[in-house]
Structures are given as structure tokens and as C-alpha cells.
N, CA, C and O atoms as a MOPAC input file, in Angstrom:
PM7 MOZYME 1SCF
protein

 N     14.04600 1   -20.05100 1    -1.95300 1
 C     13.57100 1   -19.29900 1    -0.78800 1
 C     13.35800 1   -20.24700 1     0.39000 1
 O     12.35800 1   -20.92000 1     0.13700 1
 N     13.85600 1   -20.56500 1     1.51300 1
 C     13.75100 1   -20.62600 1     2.86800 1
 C     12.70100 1   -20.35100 1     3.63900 1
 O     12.49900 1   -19.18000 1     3.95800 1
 N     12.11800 1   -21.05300 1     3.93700 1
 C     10.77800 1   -20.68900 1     4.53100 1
 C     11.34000 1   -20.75400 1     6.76700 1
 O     11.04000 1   -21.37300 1     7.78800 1
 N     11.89600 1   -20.08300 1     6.48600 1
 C     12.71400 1   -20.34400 1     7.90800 1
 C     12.33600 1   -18.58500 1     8.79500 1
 O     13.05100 1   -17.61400 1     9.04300 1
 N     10.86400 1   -18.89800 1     9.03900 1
 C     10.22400 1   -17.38300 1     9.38800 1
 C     10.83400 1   -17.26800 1    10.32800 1
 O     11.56300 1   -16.27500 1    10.32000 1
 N     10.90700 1   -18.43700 1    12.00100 1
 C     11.67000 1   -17.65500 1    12.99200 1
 C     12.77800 1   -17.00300 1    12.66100 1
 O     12.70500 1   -15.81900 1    12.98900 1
 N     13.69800 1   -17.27400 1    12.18300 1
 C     14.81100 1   -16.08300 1    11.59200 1
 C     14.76200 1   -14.87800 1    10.83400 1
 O     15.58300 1   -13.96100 1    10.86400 1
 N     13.66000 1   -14.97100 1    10.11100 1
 C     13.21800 1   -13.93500 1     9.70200 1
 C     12.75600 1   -12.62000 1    10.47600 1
 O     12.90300 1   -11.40600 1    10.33800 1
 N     12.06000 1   -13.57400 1    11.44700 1
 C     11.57600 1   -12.52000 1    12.29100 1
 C     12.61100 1   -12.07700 1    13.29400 1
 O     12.37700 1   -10.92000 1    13.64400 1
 N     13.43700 1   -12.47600 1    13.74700 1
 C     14.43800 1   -12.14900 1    14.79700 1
 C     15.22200 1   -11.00600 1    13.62500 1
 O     15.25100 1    -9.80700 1    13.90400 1
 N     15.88600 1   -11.57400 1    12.20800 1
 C     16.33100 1   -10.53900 1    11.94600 1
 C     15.50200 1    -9.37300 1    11.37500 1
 O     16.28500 1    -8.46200 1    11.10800 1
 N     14.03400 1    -8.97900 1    11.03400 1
 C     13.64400 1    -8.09700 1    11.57400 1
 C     13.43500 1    -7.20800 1    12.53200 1
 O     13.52500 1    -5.98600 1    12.42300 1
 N     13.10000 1    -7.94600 1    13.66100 1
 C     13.59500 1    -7.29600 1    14.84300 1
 C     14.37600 1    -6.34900 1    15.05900 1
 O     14.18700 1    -5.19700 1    15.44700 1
 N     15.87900 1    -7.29700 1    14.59200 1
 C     16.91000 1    -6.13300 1    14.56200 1
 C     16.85100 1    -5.31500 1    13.36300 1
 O     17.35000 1    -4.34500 1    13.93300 1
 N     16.70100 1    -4.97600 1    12.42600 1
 C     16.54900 1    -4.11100 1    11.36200 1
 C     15.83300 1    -3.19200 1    12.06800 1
 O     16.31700 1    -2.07600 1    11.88100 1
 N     14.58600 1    -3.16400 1    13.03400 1
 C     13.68800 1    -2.15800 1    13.43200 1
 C     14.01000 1    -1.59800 1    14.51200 1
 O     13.54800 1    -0.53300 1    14.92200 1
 N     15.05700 1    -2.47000 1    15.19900 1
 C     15.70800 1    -2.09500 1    16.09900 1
 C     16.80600 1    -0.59700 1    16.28900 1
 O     16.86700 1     0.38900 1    17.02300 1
 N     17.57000 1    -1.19000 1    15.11100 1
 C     18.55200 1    -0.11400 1    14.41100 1
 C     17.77200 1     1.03200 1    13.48300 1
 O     18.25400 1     2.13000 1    13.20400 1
 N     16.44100 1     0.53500 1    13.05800 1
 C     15.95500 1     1.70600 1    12.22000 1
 C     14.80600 1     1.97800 1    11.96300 1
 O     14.38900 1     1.87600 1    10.81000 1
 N     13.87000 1     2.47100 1    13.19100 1
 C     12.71500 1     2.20000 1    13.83400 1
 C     11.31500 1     2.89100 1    12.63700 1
 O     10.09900 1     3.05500 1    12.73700 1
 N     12.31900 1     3.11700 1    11.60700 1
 C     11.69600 1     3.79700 1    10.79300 1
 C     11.57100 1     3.36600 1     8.96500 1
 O     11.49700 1     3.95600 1     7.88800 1
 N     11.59900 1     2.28500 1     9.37200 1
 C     12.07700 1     0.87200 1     8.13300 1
 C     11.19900 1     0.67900 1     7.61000 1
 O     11.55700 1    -0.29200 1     6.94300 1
 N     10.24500 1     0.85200 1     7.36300 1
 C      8.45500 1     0.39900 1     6.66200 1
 C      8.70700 1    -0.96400 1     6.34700 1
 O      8.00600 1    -1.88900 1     6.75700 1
 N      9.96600 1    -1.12600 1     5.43000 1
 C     10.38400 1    -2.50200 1     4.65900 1
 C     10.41000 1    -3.13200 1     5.58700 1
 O      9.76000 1    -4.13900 1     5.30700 1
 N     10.84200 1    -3.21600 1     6.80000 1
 C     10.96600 1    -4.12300 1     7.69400 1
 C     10.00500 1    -4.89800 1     8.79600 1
 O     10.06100 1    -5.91100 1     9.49300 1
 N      8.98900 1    -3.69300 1     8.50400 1
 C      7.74500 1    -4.46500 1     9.03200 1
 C      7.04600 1    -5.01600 1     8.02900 1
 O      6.27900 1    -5.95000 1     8.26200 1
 N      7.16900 1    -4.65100 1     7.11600 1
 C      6.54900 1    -5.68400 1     6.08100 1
 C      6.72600 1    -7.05600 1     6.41900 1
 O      6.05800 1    -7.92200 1     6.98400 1
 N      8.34600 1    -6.93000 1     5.64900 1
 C      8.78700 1    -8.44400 1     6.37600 1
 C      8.23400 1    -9.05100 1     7.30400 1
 O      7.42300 1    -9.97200 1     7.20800 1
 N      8.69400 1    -8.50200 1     8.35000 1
 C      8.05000 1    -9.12500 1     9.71600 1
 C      6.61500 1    -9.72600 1     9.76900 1
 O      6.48900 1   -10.88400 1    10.16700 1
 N      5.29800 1    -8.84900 1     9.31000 1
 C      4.28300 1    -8.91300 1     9.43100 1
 C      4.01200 1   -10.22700 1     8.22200 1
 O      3.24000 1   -11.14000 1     8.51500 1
 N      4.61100 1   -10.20800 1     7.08400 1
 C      4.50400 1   -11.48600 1     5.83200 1
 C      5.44100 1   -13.20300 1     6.80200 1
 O      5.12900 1   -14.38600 1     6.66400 1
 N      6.54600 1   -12.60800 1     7.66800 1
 C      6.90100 1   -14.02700 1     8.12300 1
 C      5.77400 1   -14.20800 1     9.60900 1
 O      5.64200 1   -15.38700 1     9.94000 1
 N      5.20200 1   -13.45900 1    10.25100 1
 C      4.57900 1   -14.07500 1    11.33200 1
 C      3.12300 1   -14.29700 1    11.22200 1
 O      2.42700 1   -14.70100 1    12.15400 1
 N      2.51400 1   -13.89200 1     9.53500 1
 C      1.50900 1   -14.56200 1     9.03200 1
 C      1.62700 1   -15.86100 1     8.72400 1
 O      0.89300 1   -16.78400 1     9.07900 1
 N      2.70600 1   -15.89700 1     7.96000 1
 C      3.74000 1   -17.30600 1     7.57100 1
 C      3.04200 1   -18.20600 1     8.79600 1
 O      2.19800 1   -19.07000 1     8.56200 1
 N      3.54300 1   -17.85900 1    10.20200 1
 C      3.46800 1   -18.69400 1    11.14000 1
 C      2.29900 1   -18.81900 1    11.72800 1
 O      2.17200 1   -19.17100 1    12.90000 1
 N      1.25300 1   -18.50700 1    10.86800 1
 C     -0.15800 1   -17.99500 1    11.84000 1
 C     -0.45700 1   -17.20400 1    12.81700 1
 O     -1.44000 1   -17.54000 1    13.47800 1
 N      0.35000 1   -15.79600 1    13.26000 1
 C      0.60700 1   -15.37000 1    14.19000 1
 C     -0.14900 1   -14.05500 1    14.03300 1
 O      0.44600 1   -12.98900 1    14.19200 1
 N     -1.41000 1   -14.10200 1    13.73200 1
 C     -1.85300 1   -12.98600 1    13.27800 1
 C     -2.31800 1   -11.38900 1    13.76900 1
 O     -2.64400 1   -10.29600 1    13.30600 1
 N     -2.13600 1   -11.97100 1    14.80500 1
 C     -2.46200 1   -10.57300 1    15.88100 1
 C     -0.74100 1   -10.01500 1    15.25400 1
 O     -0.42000 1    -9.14400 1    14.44400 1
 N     -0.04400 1   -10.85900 1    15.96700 1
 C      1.44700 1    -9.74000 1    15.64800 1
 C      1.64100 1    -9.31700 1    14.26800 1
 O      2.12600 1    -8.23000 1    13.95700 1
 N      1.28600 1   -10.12200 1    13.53200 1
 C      1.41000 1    -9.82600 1    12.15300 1
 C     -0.02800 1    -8.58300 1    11.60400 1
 O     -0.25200 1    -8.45000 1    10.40100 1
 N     -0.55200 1    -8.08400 1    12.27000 1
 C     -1.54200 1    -7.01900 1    11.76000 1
 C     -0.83100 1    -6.10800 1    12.59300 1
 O     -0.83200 1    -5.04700 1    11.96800 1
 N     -0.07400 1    -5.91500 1    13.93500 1
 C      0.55300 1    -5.18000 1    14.44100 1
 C      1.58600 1    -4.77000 1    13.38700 1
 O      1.49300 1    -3.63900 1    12.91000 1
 N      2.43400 1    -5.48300 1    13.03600 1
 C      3.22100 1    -5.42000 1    12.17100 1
 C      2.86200 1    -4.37500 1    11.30500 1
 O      3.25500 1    -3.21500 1    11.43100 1
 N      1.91100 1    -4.90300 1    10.18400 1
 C      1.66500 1    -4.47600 1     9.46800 1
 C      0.77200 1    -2.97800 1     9.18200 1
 O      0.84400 1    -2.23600 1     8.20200 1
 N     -0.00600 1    -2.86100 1    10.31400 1
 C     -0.12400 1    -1.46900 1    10.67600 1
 C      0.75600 1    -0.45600 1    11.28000 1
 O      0.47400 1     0.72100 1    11.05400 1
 N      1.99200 1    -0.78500 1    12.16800 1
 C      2.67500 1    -0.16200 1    12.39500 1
 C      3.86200 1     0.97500 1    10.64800 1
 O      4.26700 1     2.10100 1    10.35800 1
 N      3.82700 1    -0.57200 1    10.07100 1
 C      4.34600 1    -0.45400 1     8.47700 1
 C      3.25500 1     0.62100 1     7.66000 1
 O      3.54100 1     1.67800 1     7.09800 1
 N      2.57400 1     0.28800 1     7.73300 1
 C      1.27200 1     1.13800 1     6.73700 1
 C      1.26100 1     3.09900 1     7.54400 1
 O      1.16200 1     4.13900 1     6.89100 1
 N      1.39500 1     2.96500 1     9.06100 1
 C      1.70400 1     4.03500 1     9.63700 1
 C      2.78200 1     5.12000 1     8.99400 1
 O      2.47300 1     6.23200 1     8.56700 1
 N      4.24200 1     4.49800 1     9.02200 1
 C      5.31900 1     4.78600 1     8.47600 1
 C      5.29000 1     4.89900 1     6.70600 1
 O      5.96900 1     5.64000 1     5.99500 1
 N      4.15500 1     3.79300 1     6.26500 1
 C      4.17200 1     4.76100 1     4.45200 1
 C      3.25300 1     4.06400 1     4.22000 1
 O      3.28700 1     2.86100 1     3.96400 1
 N      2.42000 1     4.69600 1     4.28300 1
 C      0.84000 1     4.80500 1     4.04300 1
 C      0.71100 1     4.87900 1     2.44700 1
 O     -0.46300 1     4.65200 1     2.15500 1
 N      1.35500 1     5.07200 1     1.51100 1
 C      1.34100 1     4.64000 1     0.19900 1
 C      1.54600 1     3.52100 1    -0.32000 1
 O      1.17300 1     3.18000 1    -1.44200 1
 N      2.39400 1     2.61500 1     0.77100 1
 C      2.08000 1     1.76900 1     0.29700 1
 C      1.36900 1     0.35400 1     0.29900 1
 O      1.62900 1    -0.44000 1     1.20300 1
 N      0.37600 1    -0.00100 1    -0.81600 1
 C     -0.85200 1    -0.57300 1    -0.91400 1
 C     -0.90800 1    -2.20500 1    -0.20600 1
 O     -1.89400 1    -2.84800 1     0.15300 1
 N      0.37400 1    -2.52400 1    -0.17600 1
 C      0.45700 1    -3.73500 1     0.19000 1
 C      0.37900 1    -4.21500 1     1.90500 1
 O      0.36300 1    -5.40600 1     2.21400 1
 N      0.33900 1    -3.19300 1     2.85200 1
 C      0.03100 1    -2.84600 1     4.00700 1
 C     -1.30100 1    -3.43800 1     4.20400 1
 O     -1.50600 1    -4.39400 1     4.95200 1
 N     -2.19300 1    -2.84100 1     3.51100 1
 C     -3.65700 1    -2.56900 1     3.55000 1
 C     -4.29100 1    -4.02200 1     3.13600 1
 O     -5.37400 1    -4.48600 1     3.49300 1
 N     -3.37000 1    -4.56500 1     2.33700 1
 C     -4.22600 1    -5.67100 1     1.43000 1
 C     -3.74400 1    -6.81000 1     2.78700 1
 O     -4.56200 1    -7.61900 1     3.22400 1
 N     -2.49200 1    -6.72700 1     3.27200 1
 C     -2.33800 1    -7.98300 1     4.16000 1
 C     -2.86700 1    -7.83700 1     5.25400 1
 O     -3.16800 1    -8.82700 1     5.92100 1
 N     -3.12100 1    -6.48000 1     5.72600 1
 C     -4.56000 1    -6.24800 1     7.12900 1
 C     -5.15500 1    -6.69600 1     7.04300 1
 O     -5.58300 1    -7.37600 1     7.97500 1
 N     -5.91200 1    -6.69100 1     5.33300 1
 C     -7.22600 1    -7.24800 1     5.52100 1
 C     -7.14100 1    -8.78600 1     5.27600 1
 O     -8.13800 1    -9.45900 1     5.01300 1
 N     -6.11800 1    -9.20000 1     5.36000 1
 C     -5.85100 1   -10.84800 1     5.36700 1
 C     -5.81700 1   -10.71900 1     6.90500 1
 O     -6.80700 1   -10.84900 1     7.62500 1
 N     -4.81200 1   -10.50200 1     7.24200 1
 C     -4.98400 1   -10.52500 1     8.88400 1
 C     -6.53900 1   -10.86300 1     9.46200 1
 O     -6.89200 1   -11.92700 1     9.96900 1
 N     -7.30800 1    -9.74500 1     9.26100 1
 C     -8.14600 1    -9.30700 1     9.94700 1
 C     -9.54700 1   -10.36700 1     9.38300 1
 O    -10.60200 1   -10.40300 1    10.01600 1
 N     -9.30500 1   -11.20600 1     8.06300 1
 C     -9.87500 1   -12.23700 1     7.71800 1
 C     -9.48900 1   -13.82800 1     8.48800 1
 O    -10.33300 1   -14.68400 1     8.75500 1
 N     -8.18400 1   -13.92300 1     8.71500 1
 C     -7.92700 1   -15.28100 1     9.21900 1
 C     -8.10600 1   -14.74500 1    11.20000 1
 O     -8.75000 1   -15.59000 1    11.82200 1
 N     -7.83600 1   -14.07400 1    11.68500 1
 C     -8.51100 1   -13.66600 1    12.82000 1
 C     -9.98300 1   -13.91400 1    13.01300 1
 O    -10.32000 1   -14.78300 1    13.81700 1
 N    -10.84500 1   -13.26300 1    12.38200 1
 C    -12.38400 1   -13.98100 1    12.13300 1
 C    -12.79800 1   -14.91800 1    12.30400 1
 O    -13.67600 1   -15.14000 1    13.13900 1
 N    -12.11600 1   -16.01700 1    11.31600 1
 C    -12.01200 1   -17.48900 1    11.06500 1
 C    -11.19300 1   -17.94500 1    12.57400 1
 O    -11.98300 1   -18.63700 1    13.21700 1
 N    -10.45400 1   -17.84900 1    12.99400 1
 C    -10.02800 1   -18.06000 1    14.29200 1
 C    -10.89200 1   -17.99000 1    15.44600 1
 O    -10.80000 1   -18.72000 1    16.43200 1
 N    -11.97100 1   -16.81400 1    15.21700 1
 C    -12.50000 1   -16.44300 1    16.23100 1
 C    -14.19600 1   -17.26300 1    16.05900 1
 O    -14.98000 1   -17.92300 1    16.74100 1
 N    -14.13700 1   -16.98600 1    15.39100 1
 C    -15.46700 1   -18.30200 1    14.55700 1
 C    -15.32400 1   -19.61000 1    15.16300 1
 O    -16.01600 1   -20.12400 1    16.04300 1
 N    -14.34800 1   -20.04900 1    14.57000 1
 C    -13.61000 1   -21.89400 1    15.34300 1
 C    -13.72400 1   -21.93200 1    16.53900 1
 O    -14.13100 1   -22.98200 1    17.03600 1
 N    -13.36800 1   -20.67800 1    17.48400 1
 C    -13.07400 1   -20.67100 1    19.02300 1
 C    -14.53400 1   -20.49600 1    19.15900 1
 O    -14.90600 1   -21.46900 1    19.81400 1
 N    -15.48500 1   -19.80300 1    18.89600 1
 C    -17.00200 1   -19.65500 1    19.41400 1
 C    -17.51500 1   -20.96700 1    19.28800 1
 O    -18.26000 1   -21.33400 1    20.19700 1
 N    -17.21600 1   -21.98300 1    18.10200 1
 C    -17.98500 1   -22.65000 1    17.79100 1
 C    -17.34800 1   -23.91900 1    18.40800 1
 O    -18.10300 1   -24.88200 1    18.26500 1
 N    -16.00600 1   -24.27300 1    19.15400 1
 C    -15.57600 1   -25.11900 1    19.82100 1
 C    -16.21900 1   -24.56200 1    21.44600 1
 O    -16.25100 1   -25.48400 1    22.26100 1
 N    -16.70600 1   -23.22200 1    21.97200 1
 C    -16.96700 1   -23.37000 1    22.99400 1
 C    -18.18000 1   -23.90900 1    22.87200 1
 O    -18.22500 1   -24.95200 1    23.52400 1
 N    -19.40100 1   -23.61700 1    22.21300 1
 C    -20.80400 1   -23.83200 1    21.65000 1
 C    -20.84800 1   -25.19700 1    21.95900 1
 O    -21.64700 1   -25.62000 1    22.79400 1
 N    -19.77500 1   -26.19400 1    21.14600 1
 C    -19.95000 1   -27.41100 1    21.41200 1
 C    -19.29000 1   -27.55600 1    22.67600 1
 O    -18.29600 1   -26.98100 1    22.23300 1
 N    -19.09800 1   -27.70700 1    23.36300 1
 C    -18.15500 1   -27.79500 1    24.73700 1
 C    -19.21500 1   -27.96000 1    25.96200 1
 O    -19.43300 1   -28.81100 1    26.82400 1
 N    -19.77100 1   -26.66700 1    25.57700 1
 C    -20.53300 1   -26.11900 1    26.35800 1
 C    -22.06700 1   -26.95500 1    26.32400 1
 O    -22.89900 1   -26.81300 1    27.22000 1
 N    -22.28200 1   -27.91200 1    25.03000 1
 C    -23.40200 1   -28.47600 1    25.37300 1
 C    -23.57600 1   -29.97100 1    25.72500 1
 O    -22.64200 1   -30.74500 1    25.51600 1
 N    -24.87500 1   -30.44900 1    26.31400 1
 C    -24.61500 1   -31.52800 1    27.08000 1
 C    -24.58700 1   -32.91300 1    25.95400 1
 O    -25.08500 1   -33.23700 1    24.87500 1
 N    -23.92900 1   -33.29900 1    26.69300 1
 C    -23.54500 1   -35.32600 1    25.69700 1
 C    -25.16100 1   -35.44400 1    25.85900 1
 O    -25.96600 1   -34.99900 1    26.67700 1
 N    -25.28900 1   -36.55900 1    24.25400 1
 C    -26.77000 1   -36.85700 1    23.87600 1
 C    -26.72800 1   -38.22300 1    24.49600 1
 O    -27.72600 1   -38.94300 1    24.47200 1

């Protein structure tokens, strides 16, 4: 396996392009632009996917990865302004 997500994601793209109704294909998409840390697009992704087939479970479980490393992102960024923001000892 190839860990070569930008391509992945471009040829998703086109898969959703041609078949806007692909569930499989946002999967994909949403598993390679987690790959890349890209997590906003990749919960887009993946909710757009969960929209289109809501049965299936694997949607739901990588949201809530999404929506865990987002947190942690947003945590780091509060806590790099916190320090930023206070004065040299």
C-alpha cells in the first residue's frame, strides 16, 4: 500500500466528481486527508459520506476521530497563545 494521499485525494475528487453520490468515495477521501492531518476537510468528507449512507458505521467512528484530533489542535493553539501572550520572567 502507497501511502501517496495527495493522489488519492485528487483521484477522489474525480470519482465524486463523476458520481456525486459515491459514499465510497468520500470515505476514501476523508481516510487520505486524515492521513495528512487535514482534519476539518476530512470530517467534511466524512459527513458528507455518512449523509449519503448513514448505515454505514465507519462514517461515525472516523468523525469522532476527526472531531478528537481537532480538540487536540485546538488545545495546542490556546495553549501556544496563553504562552505567547505572557510576559518573559
Amino acid at each position: 500500500k502507497l501511502d501517496d494521499f495527495t493522489s488519492a485525494i485528487a483521484d477522489t475528487n474525480k470519482a465524486i466528481t463523476l458520481e456525486p453520490g459515491n459514499s465510497k468515495a468520500y470515505l476514501r477521501k476523508g481516510i487520505a486527508c486524515f492521513n495528512m492531518e487535514e482534519y476539518v476537510t476530512a470530517k467534511a468528507a466524512f459527513e458528507k459520506g455518512k449523509e449519503l449512507d448513514g448505515s454505514n458505521s465507519q462514517f461515525k467512528t472516523w468523525i469522532r476521530k476527526c472531531n478528537a484530533e481537532i480538540e487536540d489542535e485546538m488545545a495546542c493553539e490556546a495553549e501556544g497563545a496563553v504562552e505567547a501572550a505572557a510576559p518573559p520572567a
